[in-house]
PyMOL Python script that loads the backbone (N, CA, C, O; Angstrom):
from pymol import cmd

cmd.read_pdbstr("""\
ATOM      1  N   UNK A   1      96.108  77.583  88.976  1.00  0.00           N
ATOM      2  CA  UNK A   1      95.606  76.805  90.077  1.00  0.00           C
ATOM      3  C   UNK A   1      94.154  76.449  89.811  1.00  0.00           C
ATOM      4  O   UNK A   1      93.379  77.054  89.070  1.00  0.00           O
ATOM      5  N   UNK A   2      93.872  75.175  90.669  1.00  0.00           N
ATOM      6  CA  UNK A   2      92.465  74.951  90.212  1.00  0.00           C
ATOM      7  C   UNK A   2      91.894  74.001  90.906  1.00  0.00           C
ATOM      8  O   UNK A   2      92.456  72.934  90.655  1.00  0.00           O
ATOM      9  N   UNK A   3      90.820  73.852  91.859  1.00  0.00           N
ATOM     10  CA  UNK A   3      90.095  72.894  92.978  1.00  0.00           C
ATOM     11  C   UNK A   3      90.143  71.574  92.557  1.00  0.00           C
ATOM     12  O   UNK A   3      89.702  71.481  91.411  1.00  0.00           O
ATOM     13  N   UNK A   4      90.429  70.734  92.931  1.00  0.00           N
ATOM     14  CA  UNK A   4      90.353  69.382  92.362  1.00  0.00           C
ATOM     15  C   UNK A   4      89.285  68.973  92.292  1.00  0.00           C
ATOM     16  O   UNK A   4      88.444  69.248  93.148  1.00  0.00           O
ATOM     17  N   UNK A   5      89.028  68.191  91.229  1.00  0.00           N
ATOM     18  CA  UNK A   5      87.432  67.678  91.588  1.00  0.00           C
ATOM     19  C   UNK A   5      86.803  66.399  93.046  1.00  0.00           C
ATOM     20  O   UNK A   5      87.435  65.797  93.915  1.00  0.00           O
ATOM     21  N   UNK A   6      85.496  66.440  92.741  1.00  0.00           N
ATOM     22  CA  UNK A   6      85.441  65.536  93.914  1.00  0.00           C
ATOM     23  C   UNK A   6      84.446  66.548  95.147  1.00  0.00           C
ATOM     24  O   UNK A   6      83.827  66.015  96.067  1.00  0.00           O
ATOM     25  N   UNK A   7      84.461  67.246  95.035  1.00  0.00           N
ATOM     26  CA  UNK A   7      83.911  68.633  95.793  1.00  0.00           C
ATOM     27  C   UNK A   7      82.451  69.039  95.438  1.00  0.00           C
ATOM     28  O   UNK A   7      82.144  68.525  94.363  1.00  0.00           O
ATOM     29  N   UNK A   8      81.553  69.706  95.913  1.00  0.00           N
ATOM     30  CA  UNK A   8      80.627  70.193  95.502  1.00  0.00           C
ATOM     31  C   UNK A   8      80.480  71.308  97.007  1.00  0.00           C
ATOM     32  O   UNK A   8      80.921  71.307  98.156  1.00  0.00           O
ATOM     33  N   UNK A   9      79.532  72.236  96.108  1.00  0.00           N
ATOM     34  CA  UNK A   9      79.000  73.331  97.099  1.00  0.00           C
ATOM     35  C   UNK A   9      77.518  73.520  97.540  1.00  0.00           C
ATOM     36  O   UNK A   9      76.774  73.764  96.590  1.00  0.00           O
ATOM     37  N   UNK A  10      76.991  73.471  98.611  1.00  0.00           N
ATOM     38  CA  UNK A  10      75.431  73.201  98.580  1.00  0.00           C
ATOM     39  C   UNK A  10      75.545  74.700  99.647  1.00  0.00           C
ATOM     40  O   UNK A  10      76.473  75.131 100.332  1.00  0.00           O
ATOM     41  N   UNK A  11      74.109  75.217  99.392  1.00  0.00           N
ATOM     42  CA  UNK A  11      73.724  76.508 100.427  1.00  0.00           C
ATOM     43  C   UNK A  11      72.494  75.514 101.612  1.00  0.00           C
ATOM     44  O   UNK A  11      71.478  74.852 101.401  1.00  0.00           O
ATOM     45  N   UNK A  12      73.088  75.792 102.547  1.00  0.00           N
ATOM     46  CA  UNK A  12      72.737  75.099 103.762  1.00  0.00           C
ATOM     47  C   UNK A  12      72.294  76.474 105.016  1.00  0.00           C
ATOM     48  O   UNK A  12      73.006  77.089 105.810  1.00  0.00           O
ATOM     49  N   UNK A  13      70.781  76.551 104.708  1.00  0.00           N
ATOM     50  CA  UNK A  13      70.335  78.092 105.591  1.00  0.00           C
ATOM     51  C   UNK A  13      70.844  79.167 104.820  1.00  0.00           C
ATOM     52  O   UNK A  13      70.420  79.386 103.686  1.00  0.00           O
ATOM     53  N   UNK A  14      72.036  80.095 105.547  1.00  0.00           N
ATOM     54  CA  UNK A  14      72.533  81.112 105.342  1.00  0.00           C
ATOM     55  C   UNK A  14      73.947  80.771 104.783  1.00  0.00           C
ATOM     56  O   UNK A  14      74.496  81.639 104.105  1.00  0.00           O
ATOM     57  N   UNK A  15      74.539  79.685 104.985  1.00  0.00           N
ATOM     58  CA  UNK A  15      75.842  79.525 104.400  1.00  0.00           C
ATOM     59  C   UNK A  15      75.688  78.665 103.335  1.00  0.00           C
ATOM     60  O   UNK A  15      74.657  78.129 102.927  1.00  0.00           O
ATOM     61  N   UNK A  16      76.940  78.578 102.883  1.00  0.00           N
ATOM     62  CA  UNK A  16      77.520  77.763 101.635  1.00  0.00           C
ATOM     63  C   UNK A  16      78.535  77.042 102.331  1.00  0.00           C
ATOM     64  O   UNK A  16      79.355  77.617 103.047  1.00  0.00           O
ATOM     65  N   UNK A  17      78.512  75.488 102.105  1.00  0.00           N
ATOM     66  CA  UNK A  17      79.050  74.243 102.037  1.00  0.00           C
ATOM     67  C   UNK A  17      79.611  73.675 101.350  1.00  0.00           C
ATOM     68  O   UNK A  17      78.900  72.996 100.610  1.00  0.00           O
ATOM     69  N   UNK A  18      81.192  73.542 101.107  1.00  0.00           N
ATOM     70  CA  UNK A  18      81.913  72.377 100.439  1.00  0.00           C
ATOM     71  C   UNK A  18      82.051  71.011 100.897  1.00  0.00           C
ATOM     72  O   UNK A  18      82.741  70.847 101.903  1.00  0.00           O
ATOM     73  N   UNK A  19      81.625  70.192 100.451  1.00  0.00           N
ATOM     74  CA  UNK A  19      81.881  68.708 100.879  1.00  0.00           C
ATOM     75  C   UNK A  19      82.331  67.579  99.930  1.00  0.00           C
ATOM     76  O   UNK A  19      81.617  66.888  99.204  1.00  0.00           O
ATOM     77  N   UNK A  20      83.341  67.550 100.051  1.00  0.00           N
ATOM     78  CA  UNK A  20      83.704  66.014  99.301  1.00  0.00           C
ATOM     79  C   UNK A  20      82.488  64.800  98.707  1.00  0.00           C
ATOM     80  O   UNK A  20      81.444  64.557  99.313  1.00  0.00           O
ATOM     81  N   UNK A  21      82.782  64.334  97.789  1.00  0.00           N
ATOM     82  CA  UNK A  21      81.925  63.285  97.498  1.00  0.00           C
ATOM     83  C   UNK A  21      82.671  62.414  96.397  1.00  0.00           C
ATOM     84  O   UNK A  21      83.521  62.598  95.526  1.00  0.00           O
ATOM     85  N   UNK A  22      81.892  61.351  96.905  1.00  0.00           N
ATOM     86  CA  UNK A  22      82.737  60.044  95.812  1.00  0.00           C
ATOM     87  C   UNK A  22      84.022  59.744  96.064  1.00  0.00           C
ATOM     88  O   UNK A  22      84.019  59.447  97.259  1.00  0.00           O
ATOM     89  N   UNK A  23      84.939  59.659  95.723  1.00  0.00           N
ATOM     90  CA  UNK A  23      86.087  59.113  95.887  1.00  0.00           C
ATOM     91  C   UNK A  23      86.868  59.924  97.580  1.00  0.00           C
ATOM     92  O   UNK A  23      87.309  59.424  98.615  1.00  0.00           O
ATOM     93  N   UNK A  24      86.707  61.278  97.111  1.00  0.00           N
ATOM     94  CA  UNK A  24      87.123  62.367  97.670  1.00  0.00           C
ATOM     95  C   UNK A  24      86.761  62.375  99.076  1.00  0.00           C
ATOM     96  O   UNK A  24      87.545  62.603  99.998  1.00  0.00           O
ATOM     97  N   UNK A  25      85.314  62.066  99.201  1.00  0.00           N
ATOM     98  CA  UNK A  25      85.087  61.669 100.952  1.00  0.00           C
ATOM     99  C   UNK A  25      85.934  60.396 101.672  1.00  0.00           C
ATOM    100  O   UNK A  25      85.863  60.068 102.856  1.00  0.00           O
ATOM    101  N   UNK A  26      86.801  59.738 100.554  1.00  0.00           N
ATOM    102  CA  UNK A  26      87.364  59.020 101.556  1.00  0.00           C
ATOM    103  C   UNK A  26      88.958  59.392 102.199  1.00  0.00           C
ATOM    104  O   UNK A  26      89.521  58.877 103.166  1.00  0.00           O
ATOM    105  N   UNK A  27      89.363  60.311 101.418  1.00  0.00           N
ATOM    106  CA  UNK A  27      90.388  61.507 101.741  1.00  0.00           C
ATOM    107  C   UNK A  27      90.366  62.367 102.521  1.00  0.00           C
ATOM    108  O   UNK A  27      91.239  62.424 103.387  1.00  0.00           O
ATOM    109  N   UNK A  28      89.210  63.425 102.435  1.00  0.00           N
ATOM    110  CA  UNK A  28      88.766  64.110 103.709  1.00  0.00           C
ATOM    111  C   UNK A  28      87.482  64.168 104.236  1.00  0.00           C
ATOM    112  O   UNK A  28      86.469  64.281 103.546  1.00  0.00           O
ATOM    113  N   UNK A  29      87.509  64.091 105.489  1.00  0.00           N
ATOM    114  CA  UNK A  29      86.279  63.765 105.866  1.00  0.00           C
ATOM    115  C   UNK A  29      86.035  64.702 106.577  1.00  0.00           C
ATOM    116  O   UNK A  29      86.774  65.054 107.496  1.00  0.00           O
ATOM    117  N   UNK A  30      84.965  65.254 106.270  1.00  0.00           N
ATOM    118  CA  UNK A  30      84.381  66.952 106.699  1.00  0.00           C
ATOM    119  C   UNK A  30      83.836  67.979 105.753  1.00  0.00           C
ATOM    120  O   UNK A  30      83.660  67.502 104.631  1.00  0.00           O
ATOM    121  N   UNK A  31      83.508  69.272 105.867  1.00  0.00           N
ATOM    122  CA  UNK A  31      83.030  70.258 105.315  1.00  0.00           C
ATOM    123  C   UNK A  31      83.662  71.650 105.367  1.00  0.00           C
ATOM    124  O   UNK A  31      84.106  72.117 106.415  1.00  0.00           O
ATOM    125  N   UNK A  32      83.686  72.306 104.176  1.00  0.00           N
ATOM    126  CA  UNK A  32      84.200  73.277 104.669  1.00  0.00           C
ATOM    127  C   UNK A  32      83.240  74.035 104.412  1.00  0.00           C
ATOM    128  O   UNK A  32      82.385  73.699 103.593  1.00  0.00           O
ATOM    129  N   UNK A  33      83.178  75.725 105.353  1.00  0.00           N
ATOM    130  CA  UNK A  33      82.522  76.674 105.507  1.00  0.00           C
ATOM    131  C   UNK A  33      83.222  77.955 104.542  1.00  0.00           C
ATOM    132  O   UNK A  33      84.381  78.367 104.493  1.00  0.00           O
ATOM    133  N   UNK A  34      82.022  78.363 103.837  1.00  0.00           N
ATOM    134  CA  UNK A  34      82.334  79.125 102.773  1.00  0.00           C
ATOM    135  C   UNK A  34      81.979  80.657 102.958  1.00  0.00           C
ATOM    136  O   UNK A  34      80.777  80.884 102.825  1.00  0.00           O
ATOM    137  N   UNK A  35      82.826  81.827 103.254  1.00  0.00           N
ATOM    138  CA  UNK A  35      81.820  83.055 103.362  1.00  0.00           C
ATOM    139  C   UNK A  35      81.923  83.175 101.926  1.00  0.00           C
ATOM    140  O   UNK A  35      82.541  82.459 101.139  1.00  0.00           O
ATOM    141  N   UNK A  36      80.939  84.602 101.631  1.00  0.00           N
ATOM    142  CA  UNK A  36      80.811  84.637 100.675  1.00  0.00           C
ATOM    143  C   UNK A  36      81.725  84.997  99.588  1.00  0.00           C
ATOM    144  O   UNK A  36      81.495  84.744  98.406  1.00  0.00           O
ATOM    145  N   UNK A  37      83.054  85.757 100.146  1.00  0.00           N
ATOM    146  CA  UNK A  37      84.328  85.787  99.043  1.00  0.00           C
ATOM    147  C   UNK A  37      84.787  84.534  98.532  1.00  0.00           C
ATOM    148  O   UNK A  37      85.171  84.305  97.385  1.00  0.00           O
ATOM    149  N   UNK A  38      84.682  83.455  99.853  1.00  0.00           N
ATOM    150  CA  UNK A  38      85.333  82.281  99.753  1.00  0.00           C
ATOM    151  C   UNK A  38      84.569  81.665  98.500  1.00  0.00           C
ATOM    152  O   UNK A  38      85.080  81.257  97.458  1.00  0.00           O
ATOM    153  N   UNK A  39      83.051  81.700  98.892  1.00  0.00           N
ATOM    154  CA  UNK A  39      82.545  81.303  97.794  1.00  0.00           C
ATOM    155  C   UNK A  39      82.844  81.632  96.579  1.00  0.00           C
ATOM    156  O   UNK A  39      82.745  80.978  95.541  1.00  0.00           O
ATOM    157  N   UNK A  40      83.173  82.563  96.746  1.00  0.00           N
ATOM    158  CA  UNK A  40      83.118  83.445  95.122  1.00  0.00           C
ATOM    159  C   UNK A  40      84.379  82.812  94.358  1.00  0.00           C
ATOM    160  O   UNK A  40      84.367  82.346  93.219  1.00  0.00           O
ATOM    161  N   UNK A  41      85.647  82.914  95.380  1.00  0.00           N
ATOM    162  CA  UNK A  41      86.649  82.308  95.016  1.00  0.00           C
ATOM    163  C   UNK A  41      86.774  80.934  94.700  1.00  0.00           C
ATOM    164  O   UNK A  41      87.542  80.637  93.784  1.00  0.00           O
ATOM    165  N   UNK A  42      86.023  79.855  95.422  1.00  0.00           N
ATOM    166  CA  UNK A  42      85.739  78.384  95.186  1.00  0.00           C
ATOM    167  C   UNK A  42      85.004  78.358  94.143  1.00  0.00           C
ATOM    168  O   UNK A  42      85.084  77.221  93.679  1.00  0.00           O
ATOM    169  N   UNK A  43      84.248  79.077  93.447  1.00  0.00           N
ATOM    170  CA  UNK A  43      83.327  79.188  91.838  1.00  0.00           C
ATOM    171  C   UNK A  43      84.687  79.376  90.835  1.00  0.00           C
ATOM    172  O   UNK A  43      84.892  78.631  89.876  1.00  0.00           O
ATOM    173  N   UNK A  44      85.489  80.382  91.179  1.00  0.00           N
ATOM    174  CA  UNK A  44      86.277  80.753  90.407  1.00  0.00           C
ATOM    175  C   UNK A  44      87.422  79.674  89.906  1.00  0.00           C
ATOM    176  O   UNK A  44      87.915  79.388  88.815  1.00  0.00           O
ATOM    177  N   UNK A  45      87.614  79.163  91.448  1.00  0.00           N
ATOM    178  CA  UNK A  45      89.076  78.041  90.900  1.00  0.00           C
ATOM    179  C   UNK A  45      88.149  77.150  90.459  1.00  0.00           C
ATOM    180  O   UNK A  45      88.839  76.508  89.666  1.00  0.00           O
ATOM    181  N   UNK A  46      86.980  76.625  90.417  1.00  0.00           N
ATOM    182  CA  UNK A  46      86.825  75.293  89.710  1.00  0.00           C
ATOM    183  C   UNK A  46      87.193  75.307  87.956  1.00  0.00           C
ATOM    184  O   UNK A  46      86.816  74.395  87.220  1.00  0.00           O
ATOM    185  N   UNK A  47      87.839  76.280  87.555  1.00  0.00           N
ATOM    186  CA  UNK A  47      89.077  76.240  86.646  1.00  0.00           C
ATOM    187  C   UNK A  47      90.203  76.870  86.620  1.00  0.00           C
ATOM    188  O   UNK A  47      90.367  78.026  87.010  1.00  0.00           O
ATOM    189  N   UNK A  48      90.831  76.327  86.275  1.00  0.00           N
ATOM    190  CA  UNK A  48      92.110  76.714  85.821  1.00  0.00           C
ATOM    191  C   UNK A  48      92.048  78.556  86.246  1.00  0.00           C
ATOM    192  O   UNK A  48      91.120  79.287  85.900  1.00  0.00           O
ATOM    193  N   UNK A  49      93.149  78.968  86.979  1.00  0.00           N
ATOM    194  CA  UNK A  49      92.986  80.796  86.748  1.00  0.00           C
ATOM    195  C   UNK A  49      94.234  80.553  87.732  1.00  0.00           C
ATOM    196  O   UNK A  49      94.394  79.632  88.533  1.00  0.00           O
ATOM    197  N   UNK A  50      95.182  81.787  87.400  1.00  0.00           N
ATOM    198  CA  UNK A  50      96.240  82.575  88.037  1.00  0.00           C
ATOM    199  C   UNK A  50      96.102  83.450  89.285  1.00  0.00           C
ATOM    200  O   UNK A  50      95.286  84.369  89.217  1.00  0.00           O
ATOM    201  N   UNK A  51      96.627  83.322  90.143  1.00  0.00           N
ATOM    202  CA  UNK A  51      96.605  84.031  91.447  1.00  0.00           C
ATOM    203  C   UNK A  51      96.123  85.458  90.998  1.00  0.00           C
ATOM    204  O   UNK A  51      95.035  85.931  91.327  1.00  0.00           O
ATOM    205  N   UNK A  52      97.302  86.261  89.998  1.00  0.00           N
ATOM    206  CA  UNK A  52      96.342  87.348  89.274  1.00  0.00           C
ATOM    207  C   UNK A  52      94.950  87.529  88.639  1.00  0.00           C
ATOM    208  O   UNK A  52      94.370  88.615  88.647  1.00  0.00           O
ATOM    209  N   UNK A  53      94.525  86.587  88.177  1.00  0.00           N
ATOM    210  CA  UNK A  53      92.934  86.748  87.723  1.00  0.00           C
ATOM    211  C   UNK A  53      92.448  86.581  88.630  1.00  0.00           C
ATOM    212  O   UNK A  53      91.432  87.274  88.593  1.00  0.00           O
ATOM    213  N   UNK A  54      92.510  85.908  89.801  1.00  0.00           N
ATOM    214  CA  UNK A  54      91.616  86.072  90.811  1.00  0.00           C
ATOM    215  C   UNK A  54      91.588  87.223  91.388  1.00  0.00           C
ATOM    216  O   UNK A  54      90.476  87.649  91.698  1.00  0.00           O
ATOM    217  N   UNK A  55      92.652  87.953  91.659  1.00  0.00           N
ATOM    218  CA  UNK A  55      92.910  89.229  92.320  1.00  0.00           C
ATOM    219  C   UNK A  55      92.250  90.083  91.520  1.00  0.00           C
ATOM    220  O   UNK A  55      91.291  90.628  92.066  1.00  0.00           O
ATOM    221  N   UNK A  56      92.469  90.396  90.318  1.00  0.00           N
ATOM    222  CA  UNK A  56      91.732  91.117  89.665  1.00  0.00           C
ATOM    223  C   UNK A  56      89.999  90.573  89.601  1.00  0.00           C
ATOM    224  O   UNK A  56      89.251  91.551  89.633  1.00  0.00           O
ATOM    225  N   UNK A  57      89.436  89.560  89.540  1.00  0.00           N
ATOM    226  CA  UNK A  57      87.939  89.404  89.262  1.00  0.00           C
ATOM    227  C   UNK A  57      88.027  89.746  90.705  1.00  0.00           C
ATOM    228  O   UNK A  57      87.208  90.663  90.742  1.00  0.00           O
ATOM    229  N   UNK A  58      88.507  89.612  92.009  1.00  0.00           N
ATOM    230  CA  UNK A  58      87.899  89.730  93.148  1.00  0.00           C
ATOM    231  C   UNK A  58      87.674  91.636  93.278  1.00  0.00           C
ATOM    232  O   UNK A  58      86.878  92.227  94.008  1.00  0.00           O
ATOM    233  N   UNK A  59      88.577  92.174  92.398  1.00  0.00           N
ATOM    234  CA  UNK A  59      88.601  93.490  92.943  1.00  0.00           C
ATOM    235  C   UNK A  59      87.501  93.843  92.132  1.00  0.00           C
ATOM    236  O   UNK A  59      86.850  94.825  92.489  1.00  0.00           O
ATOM    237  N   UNK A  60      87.187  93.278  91.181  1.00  0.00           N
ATOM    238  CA  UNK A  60      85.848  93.690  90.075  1.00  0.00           C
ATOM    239  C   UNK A  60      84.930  93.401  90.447  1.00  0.00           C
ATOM    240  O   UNK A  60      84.047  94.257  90.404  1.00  0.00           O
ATOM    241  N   UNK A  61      84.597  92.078  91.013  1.00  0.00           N
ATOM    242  CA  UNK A  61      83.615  91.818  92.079  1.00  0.00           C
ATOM    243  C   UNK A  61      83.051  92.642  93.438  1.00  0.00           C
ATOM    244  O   UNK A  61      81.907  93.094  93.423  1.00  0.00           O
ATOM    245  N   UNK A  62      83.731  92.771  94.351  1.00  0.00           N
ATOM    246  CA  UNK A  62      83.621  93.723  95.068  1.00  0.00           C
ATOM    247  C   UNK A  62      84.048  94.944  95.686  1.00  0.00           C
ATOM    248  O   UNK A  62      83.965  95.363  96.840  1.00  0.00           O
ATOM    249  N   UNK A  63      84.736  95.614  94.156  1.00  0.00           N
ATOM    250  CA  UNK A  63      85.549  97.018  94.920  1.00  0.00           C
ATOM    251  C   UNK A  63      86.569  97.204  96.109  1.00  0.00           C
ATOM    252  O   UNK A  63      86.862  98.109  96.891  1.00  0.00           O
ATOM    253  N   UNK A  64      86.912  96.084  95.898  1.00  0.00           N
ATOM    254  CA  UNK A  64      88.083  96.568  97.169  1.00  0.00           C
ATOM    255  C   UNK A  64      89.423  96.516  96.349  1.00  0.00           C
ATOM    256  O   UNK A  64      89.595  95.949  95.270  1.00  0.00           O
ATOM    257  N   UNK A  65      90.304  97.202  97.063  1.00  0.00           N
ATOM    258  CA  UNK A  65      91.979  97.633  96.631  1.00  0.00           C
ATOM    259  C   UNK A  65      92.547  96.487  96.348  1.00  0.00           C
ATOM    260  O   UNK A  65      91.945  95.533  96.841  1.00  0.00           O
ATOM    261  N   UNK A  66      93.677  96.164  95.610  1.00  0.00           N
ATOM    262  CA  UNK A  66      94.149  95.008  94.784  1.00  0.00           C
ATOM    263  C   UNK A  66      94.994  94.610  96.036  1.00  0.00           C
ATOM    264  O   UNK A  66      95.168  93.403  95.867  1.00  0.00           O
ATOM    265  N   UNK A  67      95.699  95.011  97.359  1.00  0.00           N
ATOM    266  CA  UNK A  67      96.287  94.466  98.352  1.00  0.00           C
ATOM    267  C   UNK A  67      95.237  93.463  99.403  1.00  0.00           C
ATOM    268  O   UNK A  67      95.516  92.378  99.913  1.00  0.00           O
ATOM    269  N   UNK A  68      93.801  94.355  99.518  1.00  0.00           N
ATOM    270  CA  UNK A  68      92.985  93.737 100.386  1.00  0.00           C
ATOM    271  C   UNK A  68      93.129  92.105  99.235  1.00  0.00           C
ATOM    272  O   UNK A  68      93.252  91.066  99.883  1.00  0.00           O
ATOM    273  N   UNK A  69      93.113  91.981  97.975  1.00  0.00           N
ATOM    274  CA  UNK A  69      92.475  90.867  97.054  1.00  0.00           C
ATOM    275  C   UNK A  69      93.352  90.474  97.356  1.00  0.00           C
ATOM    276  O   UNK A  69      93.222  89.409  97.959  1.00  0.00           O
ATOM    277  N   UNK A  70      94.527  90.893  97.217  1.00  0.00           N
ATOM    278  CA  UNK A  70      95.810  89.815  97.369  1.00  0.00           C
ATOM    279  C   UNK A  70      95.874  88.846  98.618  1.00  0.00           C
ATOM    280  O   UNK A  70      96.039  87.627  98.639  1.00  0.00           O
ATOM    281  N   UNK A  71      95.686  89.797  99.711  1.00  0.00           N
ATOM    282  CA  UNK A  71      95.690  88.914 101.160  1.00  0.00           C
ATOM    283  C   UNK A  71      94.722  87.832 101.362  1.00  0.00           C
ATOM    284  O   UNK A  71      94.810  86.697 101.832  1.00  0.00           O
ATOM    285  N   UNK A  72      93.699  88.584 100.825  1.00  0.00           N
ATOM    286  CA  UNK A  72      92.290  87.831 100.547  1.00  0.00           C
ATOM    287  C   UNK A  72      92.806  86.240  99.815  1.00  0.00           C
ATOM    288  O   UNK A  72      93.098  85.307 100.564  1.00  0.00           O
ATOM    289  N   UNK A  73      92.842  86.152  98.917  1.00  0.00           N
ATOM    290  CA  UNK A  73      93.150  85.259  97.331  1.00  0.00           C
ATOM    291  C   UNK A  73      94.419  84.201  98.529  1.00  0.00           C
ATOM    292  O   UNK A  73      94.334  83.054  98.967  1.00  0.00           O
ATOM    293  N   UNK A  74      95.383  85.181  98.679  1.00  0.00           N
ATOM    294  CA  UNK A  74      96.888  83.982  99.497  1.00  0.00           C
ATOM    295  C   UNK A  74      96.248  83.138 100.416  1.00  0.00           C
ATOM    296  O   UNK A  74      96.578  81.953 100.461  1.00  0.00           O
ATOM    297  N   UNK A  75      94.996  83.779 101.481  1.00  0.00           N
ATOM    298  CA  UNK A  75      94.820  83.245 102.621  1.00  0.00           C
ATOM    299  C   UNK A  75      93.851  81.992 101.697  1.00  0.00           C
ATOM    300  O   UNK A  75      93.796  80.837 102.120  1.00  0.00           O
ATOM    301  N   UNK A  76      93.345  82.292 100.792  1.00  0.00           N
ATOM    302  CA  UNK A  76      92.718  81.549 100.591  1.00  0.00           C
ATOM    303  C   UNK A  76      93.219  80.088  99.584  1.00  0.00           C
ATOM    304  O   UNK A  76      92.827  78.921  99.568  1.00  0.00           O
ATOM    305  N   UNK A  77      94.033  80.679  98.977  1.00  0.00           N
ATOM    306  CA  UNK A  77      94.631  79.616  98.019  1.00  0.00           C
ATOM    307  C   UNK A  77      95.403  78.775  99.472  1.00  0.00           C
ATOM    308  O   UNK A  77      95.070  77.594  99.563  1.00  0.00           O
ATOM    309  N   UNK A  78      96.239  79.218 100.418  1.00  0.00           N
ATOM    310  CA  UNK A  78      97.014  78.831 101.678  1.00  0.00           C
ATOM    311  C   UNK A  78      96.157  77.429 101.786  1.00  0.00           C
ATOM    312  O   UNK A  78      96.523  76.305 101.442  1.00  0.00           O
ATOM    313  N   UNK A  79      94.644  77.921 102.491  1.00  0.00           N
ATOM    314  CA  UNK A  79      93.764  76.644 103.173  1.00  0.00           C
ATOM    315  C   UNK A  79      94.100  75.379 101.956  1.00  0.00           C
ATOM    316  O   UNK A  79      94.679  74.307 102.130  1.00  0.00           O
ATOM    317  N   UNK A  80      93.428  76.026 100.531  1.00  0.00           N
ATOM    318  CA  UNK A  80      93.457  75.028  99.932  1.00  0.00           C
ATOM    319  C   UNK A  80      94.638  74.011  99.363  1.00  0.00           C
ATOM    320  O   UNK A  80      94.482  72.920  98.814  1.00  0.00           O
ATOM    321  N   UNK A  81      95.804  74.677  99.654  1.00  0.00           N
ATOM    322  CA  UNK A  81      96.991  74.064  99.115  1.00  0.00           C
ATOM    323  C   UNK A  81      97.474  72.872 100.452  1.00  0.00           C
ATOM    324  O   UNK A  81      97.967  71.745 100.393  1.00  0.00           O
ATOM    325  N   UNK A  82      97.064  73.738 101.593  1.00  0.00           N
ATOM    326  CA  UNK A  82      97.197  73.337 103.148  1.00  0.00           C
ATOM    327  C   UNK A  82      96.509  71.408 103.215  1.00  0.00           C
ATOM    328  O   UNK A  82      97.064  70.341 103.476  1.00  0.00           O
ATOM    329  N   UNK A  83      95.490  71.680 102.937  1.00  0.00           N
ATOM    330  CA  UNK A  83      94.623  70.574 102.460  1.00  0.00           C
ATOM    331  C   UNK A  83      94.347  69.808 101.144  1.00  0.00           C
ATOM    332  O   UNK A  83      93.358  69.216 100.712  1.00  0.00           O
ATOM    333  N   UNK A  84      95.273  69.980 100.792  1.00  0.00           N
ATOM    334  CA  UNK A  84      95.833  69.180  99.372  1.00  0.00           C
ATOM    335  C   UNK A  84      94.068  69.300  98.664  1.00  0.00           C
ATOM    336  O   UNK A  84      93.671  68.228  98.207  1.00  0.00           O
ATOM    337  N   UNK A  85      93.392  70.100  98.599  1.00  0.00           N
ATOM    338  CA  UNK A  85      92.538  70.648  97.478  1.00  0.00           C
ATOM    339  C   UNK A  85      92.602  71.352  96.128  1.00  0.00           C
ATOM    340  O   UNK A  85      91.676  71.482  95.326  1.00  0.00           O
ATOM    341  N   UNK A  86      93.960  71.819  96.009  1.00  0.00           N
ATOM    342  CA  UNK A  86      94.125  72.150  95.219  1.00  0.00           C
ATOM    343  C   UNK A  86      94.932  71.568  94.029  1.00  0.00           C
ATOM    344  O   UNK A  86      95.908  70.873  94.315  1.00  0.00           O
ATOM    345  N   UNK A  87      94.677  71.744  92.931  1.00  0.00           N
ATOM    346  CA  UNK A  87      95.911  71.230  91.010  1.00  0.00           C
ATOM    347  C   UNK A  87      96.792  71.935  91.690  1.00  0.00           C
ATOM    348  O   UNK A  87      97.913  72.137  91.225  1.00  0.00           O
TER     349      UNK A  87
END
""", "prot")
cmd.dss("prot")
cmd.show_as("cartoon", "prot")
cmd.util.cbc("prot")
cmd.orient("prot")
């Protein structure tokens, strides 16, 4: 799996911001709000990687149990598949 391009991430105050640009803002129009796993995970898919490598870099990243990553990683791949963001 892997974010389509067209996207960028800007830190805006305390959060992190995805927003479409170029072609892509005329598809969706809006922003999405990034915590910081999300972020971590939106760095990660901007290539190519397996539901498993994410699970695993997320558990290497921040110590949590490979079920919390899993739920973590689904909910998150979910939005993006939800919103046709994702390869």
């Amino acid at each position: 799996m892997k974010i389509k391009k067209g996207f960028c991430v800007r830190r805006v105050g305390e959060e992190n911001i995805a927003v479409p640009v170029g072609e892509r803002s005329k598809q969706f129009r809006g922003m999405i709000k990034l915590n910081e796993t999300g972020n971590f995970l939106w760095d990660f898919f901007t290539k190519e990687h397996t539901v498993g490598e994410a699970v695993k870099a997320l558990c290497d990243e921040y110590e949590v149990d490979a079920e919390t990553a899993e739920q973590d990683v689904a909910r998150f791949i979910s939005v993006l598949t939800e919103n046709g963001f994702a390869e």
